[in-house]
C-alpha positions in Angstrom: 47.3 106.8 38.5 47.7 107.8 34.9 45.3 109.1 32.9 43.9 110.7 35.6 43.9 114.2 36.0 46.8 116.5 38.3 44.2 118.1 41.2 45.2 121.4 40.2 42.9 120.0 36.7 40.2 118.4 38.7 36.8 120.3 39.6 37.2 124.0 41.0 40.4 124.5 39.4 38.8 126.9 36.7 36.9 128.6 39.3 40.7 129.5 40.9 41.7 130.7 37.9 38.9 132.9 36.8 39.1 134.2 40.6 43.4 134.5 40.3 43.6 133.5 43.7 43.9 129.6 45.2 41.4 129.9 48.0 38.4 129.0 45.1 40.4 126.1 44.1 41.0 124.7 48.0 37.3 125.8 48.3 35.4 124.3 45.5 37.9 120.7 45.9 37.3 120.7 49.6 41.4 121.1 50.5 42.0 123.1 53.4 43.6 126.9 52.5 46.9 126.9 54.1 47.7 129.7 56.7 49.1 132.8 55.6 53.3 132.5 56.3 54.8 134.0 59.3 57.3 136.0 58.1 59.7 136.1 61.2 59.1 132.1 61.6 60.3 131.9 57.7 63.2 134.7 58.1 64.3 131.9 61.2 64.2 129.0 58.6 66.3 130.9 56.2 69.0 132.1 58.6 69.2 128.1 60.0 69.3 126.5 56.6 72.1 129.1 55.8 73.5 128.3 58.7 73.6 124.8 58.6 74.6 124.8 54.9 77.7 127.0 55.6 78.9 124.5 58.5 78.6 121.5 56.2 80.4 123.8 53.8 83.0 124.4 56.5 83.2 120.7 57.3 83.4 119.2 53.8 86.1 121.9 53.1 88.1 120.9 56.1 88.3 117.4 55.6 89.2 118.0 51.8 92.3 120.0 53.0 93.2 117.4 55.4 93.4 114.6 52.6 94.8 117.1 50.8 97.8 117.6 53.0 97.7 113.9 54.0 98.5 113.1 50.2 101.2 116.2 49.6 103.1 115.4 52.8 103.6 111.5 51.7 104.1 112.7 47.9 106.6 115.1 49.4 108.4 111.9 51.7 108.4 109.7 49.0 110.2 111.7 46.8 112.9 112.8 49.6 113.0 109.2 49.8 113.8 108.6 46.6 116.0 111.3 46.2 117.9 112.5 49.1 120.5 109.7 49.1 121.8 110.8 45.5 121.8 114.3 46.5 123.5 113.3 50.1 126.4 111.2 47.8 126.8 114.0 45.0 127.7 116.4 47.7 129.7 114.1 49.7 131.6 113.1 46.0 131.6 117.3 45.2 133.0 118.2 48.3 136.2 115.7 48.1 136.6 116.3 44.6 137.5 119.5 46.0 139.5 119.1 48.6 141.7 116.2 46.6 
């Protein structure tokens, strides 16, 4: 609600900083002190989220290459279309302009 104040402001929260840690705080407002972090359980997290972010990676990058190549290869045809039956009659126009 506004006007009201953030719990880190409420009751206690002087106490936690005059103590430097946040177990006076959790204390003296009655929140529970969360447990301390398990490294190995965190190091886990990290290596999945890298994980997970570097497949998406993968993925996004694939698919962006495909529409990529989609959109060359008909650029490409449509300008063979548009231009290979000049260059077929120049050379066919070259070549008995030559031989006449």
């Amino acid at each position: 609600m506004v006007g009201e104040p953030a719990p880190a402001i409420q009751a206690g929260a002087g106490e936690a900083a005059a103590a430097g840690t946040g177990e006076a705080a959790a204390a003296g407002t009655g929140a529970t002190v969360p447990p301390p972090i398990d490294e190995a359980a965190l190091a886990e997290l990290e290596v999945r989220l890298a994980s997970a972010s570097l497949d998406l990676t993968d993925r996004l990058l694939h698919t962006a290459f495909q529409e990529m190549e989609a959109a060359m290869f008909e650029q490409v045809s449509n300008r063979l279309r548009a231009e290979l039956p000049d260059l077929v009659a120049r050379i066919i126009r070259e070549h008995f302009e030559q031989t006449s």
